[in-house]
C-alpha positions in Angstrom: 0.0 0.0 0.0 1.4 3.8 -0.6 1.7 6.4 1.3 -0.8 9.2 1.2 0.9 12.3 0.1 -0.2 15.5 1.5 -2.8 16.5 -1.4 -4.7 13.5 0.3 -4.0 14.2 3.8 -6.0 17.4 3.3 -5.4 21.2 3.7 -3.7 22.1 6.9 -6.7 24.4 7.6 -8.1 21.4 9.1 -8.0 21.1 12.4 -5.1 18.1 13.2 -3.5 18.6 9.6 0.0 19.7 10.6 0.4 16.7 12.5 -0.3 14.3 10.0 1.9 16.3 7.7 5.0 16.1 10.1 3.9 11.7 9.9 4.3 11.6 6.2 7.4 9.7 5.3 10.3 11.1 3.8 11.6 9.2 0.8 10.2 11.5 -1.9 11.5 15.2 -1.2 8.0 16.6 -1.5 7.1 20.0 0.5 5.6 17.6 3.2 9.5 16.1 3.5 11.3 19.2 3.8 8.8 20.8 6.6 10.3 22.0 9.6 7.9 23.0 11.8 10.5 25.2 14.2 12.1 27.2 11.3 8.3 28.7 10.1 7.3 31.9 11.4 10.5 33.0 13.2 9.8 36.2 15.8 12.3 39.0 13.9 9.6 38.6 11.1 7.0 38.8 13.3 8.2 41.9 15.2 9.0 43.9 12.1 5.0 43.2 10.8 4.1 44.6 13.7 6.5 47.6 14.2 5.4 48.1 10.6 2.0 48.9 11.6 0.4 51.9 11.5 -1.0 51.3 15.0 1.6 50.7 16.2 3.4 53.5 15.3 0.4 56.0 16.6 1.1 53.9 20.2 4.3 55.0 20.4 3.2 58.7 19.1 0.4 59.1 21.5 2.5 57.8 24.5 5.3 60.0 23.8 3.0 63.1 23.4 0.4 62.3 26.0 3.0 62.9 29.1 4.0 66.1 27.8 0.9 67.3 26.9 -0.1 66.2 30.7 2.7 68.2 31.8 1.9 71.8 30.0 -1.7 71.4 31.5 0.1 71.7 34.5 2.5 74.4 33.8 -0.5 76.4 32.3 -3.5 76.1 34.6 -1.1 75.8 37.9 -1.3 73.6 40.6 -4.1 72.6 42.2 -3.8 70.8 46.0 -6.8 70.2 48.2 -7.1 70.3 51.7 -4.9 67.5 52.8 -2.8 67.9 49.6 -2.7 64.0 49.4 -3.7 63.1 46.1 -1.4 62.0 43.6 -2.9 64.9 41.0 -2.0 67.2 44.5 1.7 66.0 44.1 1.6 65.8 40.6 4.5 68.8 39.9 6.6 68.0 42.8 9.3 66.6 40.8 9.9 63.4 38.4 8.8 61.0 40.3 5.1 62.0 40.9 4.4 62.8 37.9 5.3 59.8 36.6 3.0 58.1 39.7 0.5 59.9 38.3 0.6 60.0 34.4 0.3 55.7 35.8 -2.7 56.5 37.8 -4.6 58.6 35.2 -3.7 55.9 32.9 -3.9 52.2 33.9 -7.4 52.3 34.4 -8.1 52.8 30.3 -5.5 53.9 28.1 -3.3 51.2 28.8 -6.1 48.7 28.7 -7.2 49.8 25.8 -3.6 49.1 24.1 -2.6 46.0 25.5 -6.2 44.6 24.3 -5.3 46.5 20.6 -2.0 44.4 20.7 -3.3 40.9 21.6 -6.9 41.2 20.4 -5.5 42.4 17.3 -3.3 40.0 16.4 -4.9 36.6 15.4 -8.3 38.4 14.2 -6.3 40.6 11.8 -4.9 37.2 9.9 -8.1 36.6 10.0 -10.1 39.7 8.6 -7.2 40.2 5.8 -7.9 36.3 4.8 -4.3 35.7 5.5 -4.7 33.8 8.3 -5.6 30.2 6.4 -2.3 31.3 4.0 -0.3 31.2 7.3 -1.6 27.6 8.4 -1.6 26.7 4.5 2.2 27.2 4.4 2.2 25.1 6.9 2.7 27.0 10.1 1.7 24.2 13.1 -1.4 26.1 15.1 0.1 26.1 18.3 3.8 27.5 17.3 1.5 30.7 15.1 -0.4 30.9 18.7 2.9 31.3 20.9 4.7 33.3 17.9 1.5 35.9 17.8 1.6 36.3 21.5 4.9 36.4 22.2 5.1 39.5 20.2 1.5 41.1 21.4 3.0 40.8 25.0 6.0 42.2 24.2 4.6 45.3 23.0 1.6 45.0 25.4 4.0 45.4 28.3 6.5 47.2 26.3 4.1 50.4 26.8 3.3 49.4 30.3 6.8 50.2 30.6 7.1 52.8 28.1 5.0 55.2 30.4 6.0 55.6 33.4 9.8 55.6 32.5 9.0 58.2 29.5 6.6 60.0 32.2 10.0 60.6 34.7 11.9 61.9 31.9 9.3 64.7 31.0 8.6 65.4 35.0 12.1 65.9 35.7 12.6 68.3 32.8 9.4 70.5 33.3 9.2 69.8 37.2 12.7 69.1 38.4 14.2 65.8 39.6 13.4 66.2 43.1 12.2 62.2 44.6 8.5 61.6 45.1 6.4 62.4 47.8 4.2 59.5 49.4 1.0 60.1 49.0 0.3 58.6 52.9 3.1 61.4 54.0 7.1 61.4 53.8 9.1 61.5 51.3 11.3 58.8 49.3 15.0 58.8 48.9 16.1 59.0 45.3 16.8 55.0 45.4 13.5 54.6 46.9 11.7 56.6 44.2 13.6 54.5 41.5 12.3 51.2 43.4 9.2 52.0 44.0 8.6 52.8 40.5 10.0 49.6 39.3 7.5 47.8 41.5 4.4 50.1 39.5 5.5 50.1 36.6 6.0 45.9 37.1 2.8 45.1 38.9 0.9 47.2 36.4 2.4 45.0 33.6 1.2 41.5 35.6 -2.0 43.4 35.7 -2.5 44.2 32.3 -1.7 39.8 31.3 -5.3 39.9 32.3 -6.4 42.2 29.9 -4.1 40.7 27.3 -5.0 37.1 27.8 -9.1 37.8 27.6 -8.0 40.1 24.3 -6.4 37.1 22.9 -9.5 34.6 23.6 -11.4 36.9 21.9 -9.5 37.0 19.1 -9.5 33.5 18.2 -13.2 33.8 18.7 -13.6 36.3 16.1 -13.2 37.3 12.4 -13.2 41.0 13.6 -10.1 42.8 15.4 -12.6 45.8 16.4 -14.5 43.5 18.5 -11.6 41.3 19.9 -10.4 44.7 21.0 -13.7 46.3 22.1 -15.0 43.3 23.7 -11.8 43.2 26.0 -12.0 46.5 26.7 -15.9 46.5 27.7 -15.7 43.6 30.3 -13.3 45.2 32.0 -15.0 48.5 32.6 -17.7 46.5 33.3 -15.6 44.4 36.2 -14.2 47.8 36.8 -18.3 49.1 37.7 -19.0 46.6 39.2 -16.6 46.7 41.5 -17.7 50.1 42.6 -20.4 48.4 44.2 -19.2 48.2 47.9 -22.0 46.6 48.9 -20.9 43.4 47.2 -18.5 43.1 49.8 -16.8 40.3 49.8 -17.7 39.1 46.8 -15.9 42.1 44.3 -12.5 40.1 45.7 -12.9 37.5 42.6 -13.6 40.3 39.8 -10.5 40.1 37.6 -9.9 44.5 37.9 -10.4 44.2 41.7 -7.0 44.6 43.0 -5.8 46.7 40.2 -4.8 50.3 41.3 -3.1 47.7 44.7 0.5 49.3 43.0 -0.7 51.9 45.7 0.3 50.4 48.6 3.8 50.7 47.3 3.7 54.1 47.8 3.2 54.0 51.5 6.0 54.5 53.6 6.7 50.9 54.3 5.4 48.9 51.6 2.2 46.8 52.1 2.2 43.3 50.0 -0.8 41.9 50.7 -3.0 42.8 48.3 -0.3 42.9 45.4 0.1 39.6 46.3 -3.6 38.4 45.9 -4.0 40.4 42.3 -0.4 39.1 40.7 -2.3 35.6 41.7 -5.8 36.1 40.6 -3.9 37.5 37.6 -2.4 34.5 36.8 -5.4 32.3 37.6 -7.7 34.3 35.3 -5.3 34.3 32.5 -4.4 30.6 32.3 -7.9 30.3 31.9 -8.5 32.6 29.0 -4.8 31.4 27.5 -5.6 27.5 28.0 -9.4 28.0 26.4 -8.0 30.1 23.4 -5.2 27.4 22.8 -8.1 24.9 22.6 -10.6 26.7 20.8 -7.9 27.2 17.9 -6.7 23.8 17.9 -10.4 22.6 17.4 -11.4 25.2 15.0 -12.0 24.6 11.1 -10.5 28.0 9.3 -12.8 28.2 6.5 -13.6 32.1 6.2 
């Protein structure tokens, strides 16, 4: 009996295809013969696409301009502190550091969600909507390795601007505000290593955070044809969990919504840090995202690509 070549195997669209491929024997150098599955899709190409993009390119415009345009707000219409002058908006032009605390806080609750769910809801749907995405598994690229390519790079950029921020944020404070260390918003003021450290653990946490955001982005992106809606629908339940979570008199129920512990970075800011709650969210972050990751991996796997 012969072997089946890979015209009968089928078309690697089909869910189990590359695997049968990889089986086929090699005596005849056919394209199934030569296929490597480790040499297809390698990450440089993959980055370059994607610094190639228009949106990403406007990321990186509007979160070089948005600091300074934070900062001549403040240079133009002053200072304002309240009564206790305790809010990070209070401290805002007290040097680098707070202003970099709070371009963060003013921040992390949408803009940055927003982009890391553009990055990794974006990325599988696009294939998708440009009809590129059965070329890809056509050539063929195994569905798992064009999974962990694709998100390799949407995290990279994803916490990339997480990073981006708060580090481009200091710069602009220090030159419009002075370099003077941050003030703690619970009273005393931080050393200039201190400042630098407590930043670090911000700017970090924040990131851990935001795999939350990026992993529901990416489930809903193998879920859908459209990018607009991978990205919107990330975005959505999160301002939802975000409302919800308002609601004190869920109490102490709003402790398993996935945005609960997500402005926690400010116990860092106290002067002796409090880890408690940072704790809990870096865990329910990684609960909540191994679920969205693992349910993606096996929708994909499962799924006929067709459209």
């Amino acid at each position: 009996m012969t072997e089946p070549t890979a015209e009968q195997v089928g078309p690697a669209t089909r869910r189990g295809m590359h695997d049968r491929l990889a089986e086929l024997p090699p005596p005849e150098r056919t394209a199934a013969a030569t296929f490597r599955p480790g040499r297809t899709m390698p990450l440089r190409v993959e980055f370059v696409r994607q610094l190639k993009r228009r949106r990403t390119q406007w990321t990186a415009v509007i979160l070089i301009v948005l600091p300074i345009v934070m900062a001549l707000a403040f240079k133009i219409g002053g200072a304002s502190r309240s009564a206790n002058g305790s809010a990070l908006v209070d401290l805002a032009t007290d040097g680098a550091g707070n202003f970099a605390l709070f371009a963060e806080f003013a921040s992390v609750g949408f803009l940055l969600v927003v982009l890391v769910a553009m990055f990794c809801g974006d990325t599988v749907a696009s294939e998708a909507s440009w009809s590129s995405l059965r070329y890809l598994l056509s050539i063929p690229i195994p569905r798992s390795r064009l999974l962990r390519q694709k998100l390799i790079v949407a995290l990279s950029f994803s916490f990339g601007v997480n990073l981006l921020l708060p580090s481009w944020s200091y710069a602009v404070g220090g030159i419009f505000f002075g370099w003077a260390p941050a003030t703690s918003p619970f009273g005393g003021t931080f050393s200039y290593a201190e400042t630098i450290q407590r930043m670090l653990i911000v700017a970090f946490y924040s990131a851990g955070q935001a795999l939350l955001v990026a992993a529901l982005a990416f489930l809903l992106s193998v879920l859908t044809d459209a990018p607009l809606a991978a990205v919107g629908g990330a975005t959505f339940l999160v301002v939802v969990s975000n409302i919800i979570d308002s609601i004190t008199a869920l109490d102490p129920y709003r402790v398993v919504l996935p945005t609960h512990f997500q402005y926690s970075w400010l116990d860092a800011l106290s002067p002796s840090i409090v880890w408690d709650d940072m704790i809990r969210g870096s865990a329910l972050s990684v609960i909540y995202s191994a679920i969205f990751f693992s349910a993606a991996w096996v929708h994909f796997a499962r799924k006929d690509i067709t459209s």
